[in-house]
N, C-alpha and C positions, 0 to 999 in steps of 0.2 A: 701812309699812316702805319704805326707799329698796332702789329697785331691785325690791320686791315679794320680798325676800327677809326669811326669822326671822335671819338670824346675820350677822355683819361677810364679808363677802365675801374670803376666802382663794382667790390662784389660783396660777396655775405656766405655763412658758411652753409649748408642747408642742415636744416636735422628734421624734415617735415617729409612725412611718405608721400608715395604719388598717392594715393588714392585719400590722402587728408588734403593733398594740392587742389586747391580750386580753381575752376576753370578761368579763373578774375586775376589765377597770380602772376600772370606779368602785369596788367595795370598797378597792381600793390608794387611790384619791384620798379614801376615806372615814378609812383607816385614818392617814392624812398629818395629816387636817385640813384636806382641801380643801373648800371650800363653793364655789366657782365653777370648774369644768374647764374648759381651753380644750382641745378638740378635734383628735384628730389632722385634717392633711387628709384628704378622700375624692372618691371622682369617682361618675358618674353610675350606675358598678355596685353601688358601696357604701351602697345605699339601707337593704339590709336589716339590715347590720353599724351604722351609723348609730340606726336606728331602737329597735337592743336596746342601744346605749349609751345611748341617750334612757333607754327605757325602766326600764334598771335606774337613773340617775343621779336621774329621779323617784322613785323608789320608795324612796330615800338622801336625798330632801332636797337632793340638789344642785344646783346652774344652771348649765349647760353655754354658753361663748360655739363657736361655731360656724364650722371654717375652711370654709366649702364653697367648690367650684372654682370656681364662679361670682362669689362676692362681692369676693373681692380686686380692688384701684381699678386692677392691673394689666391684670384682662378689661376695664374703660371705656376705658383707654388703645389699646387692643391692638383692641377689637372697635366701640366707640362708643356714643356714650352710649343713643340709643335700646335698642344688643341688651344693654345694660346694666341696663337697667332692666327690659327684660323677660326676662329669666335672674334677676334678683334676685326679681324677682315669683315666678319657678316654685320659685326656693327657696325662699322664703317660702311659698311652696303646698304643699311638701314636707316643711317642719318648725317652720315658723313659729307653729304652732298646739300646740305641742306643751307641756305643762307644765313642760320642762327646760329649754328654752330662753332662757336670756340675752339673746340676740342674735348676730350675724356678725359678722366677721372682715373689717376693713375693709383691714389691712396693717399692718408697721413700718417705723417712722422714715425716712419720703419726704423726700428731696434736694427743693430748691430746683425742680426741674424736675419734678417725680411731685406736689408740693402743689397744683396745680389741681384735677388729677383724682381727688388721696386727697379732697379736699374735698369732691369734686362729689360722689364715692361715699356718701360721709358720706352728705351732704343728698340722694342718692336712696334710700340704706336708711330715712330718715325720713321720708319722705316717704309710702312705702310701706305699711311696716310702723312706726310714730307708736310702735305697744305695746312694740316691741322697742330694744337698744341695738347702735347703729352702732360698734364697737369700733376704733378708729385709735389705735396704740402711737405716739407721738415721741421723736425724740430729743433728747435731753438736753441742757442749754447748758452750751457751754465760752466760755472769751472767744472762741474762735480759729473757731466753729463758724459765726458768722453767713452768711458766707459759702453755706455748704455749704445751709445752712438758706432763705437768700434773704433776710435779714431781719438788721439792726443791734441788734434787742432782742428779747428773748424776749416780755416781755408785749404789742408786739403781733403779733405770730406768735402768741399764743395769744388774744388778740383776734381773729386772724384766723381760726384754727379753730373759733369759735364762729359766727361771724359766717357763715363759706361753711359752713360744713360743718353748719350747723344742732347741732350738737353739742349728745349731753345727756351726754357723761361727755369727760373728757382722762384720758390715759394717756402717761408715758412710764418711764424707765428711766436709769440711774445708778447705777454700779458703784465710783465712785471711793474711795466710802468703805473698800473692799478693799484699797487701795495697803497696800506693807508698811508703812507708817505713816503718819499723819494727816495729809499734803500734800494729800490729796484730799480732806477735811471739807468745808473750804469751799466748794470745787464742789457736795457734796451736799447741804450745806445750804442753799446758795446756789439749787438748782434746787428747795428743799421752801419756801423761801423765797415764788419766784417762783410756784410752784403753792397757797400757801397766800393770795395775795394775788391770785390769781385766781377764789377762792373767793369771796371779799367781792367783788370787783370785777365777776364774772360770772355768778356765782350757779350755777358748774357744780362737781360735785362731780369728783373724782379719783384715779383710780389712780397706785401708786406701785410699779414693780418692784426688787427689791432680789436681792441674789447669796445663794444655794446653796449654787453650786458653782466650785470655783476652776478658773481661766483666766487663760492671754495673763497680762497683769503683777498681774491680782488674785489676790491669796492664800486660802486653803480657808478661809470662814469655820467660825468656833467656835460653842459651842451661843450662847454670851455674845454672840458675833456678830449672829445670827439675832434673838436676841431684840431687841439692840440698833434691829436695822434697822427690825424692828417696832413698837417700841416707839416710834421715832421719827418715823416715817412717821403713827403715830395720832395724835400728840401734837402733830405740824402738819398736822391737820385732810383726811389723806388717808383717801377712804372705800371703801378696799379694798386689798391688798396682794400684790403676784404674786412668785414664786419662780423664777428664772431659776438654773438649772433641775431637773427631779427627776430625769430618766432621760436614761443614758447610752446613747445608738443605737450606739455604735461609738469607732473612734477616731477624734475630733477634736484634731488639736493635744494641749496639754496639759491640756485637760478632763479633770477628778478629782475623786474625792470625791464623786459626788451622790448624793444618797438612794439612786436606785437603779443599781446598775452598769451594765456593758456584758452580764451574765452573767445578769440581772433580778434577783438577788439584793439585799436590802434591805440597805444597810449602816449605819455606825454613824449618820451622817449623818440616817438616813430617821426614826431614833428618836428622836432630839434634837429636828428639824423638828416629828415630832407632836405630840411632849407641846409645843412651842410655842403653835403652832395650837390644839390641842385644848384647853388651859389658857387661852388668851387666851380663846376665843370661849364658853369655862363659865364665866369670870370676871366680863367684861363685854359681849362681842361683841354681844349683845343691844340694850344700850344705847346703847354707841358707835356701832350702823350707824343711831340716830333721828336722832343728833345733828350739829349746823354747825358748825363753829370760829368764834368773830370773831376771838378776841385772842392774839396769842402771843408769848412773850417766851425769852431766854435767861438764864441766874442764872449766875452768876460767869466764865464766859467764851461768848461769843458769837462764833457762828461764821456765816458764808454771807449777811453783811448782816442777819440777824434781829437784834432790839434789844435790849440789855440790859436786865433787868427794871427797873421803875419802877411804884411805885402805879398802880393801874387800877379803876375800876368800887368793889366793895366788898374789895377784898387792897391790905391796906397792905404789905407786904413780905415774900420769899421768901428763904429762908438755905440754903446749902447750899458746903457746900467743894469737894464737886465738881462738873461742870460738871451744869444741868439744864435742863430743860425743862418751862415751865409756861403753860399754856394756860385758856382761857374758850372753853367750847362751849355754844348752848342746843338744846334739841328744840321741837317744832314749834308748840308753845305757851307757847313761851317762860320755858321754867324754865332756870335757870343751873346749869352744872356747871362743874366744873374736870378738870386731867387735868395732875397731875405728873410726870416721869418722868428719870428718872438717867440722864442724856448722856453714860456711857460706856462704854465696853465692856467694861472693866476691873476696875472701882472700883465699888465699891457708894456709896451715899451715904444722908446723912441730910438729909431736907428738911424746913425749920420755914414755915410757911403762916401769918402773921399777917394776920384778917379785921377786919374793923368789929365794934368791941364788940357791935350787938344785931345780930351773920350767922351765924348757925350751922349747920353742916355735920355730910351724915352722910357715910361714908366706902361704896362697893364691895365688898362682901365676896362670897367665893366663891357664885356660882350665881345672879348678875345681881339681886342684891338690895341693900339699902342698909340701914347698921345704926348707930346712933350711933358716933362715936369716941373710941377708949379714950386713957386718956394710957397713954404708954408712956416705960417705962423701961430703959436698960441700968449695971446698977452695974460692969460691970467696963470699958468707956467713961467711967463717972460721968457722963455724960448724960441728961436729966432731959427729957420731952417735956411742953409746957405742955398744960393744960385749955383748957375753956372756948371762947374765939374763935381759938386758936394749934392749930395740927396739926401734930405731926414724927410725918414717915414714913421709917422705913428701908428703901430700895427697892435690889433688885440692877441687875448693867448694863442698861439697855435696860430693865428693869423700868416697868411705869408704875402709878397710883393713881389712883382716878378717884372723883369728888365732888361731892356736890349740894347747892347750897341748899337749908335745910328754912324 
């Protein structure tokens, strides 16, 4: 399993101190749907508060990534790289050993000026500790951002995080898709684009953070939302999904709406999220966390530079009115799957999958199992779904379906 984890990795950003963390929060991250926690900060008192979050988040099945005070690339800047590496060592002496652990907490989205030393930090967490994952969040490409970033192009800036930072996972984040209406697609897709071609290209897998909770000029996503984010983030071959964010510390600006209040009270928001989470990863999260992307395409409109569909491999053609997404993933010995999914937030759709007369396909069914596919009907549509080598699937927004050669 990637990562040495059973389920698709679900996480959330943290902004909650330890000592506001109650002793209850991994049941709350269980009760969500989180399969990966990221950690409140803690300092060198918080040993014991730490150790019973470990403890119960094992005991849950969960993998905790880790903010400790020492690992952030601002103590190598601030103290240098030797006390850097040896404060990483005594974290790693501390919790590193521990069966919750993910890995550390290497920083987010480093300016043009902070990318040396996120990098170096990177490749000294690896260096270190090889078992564990060096955790560095990026920021997201705009045209306007190279600048800020130090770099003309995003892929090689992510060329370049592999390359110093020894990296075994990229992470960044993109909220555009939240604009009050879809001016911002193309940017988000545009940067799942770029991460899904640095899959083929570098052979590193990737996290994708997606919004919550509404902020600043993004709006409150809907359940439709959520699911959408998700759905699309798996479907261009991202292999883990983060939640910016669950709980509300206070007042921030116009921060609203998040699962959880300013009060700790769960809101409507927190119940929408679970059954997300918790339905994705009964569905298929099992399968999806074996599986690589190669191929990805867009069906009747295309957003963020991804390509309009065209024959590939064994699918001669994919039909759908509204906008979708259809991909080719295999697992690690090379069995082909597919992974359709309804590109909008809105609109549900119906998708026709035309294979090679002798390819046959079984379809995902609830509880990560695979069962032949049925032809389906709807007479009050008067839509007719083919046998045989053709599959039409009715999927909601952000829905996806997931498929294997037999």
């Amino acid at each position: 399993m990637r990562f040495n984890m059973k389920r698709y990795p679900i996480s959330f950003w943290n902004t909650v101190s330890i000592s506001d963390n109650p002793a209850s929060a991994a049941e709350m991250w269980r009760d969500l749907g989180i399969t990966l926690a990221m950690s409140p900060g803690y300092k060198a008192e918080d040993t014991h508060k730490v150790n019973v979050m470990l403890n119960r988040a094992a005991e849950l099945d969960i993998k905790v990534i880790l903010c400790d005070y020492r690992t952030h690339w601002r103590r190598l800047t601030a103290k240098g790289e030797g006390n850097y590496r040896s404060e990483f060592a005594a974290a790693v002496k501390d919790y590193g050993a521990h069966p919750a652990v993910f890995g550390f907490f290497v920083g987010d989205e480093p300016d043009a000026p902070d990318a040396a030393d996120a990098f170096l930090a990177m490749k000294i967490q690896k260096e270190i500790a090889p078992h564990l994952i060096a955790y560095l969040n990026l920021l997201p490409w705009f045209d306007w951002i190279g600048p800020r970033m130090g770099t003309d192009a995003l892929a090689p800036y992510l060329d370049r995080v592999a390359r110093e930072g020894n990296a075994d996972l990229l992470s960044y984040d993109c909220y555009t898709q939240m604009w009050k209406d879809d001016s911002g697609y193309d940017v988000y897709f545009n940067n799942l684009r770029e991460y899904y071609e640095a899959v083929l290209r570098l052979r590193l897998p990737y996290f994708n953070i997606v919004l919550s909770c509404g902020h600043y000029a993004y709006r409150c996503p809907s359940k439709d939302d959520m699911q959408w984010q998700l759905g699309t983030s798996v479907a261009h071959g991202a292999a883990g999904v983060s939640w910016f964010f669950i709980e509300l510390p206070g007042i921030w600006d116009n921060y609203r709406n998040a699962p959880i209040n300013q009060l700790g009270e769960r809101t409507e928001q927190f119940g929408w999220l679970s059954e997300i989470n918790r339905v994705f990863n009964n569905y298929c999260g099992e399968i999806i966390h074996t599986l690589t992307i190669d191929t990805c395409y867009h069906v009747t409109k295309a957003y963020g530079g991804i390509k309009l569909f065209e024959p590939f491999g064994n699918v001669l053609d994919v039909k759908s009115a509204v906008p979708a997404v259809f991909s080719r993933f295999r697992d690690a010995e090379g069995s082909v799957y597919y992974i359709a999914c309804c590109n909008s937030p809105v609109e549900s759709a119906q998708i026709s999958v035309k294979f090679k007369e002798n390819i046959k396909v079984e379809r995902c069914v609830y509880g990560n199992k695979f069962a032949p596919v049925a032809v389906h009907t709807d007479p009050i549509g008067a839509v007719e779904g083919e046998g045989g080598q053709t599959v039409s699937i009715y999927l909601a927004p952000g829905q996806i379906a997931l498929f294997k050669e037999v």
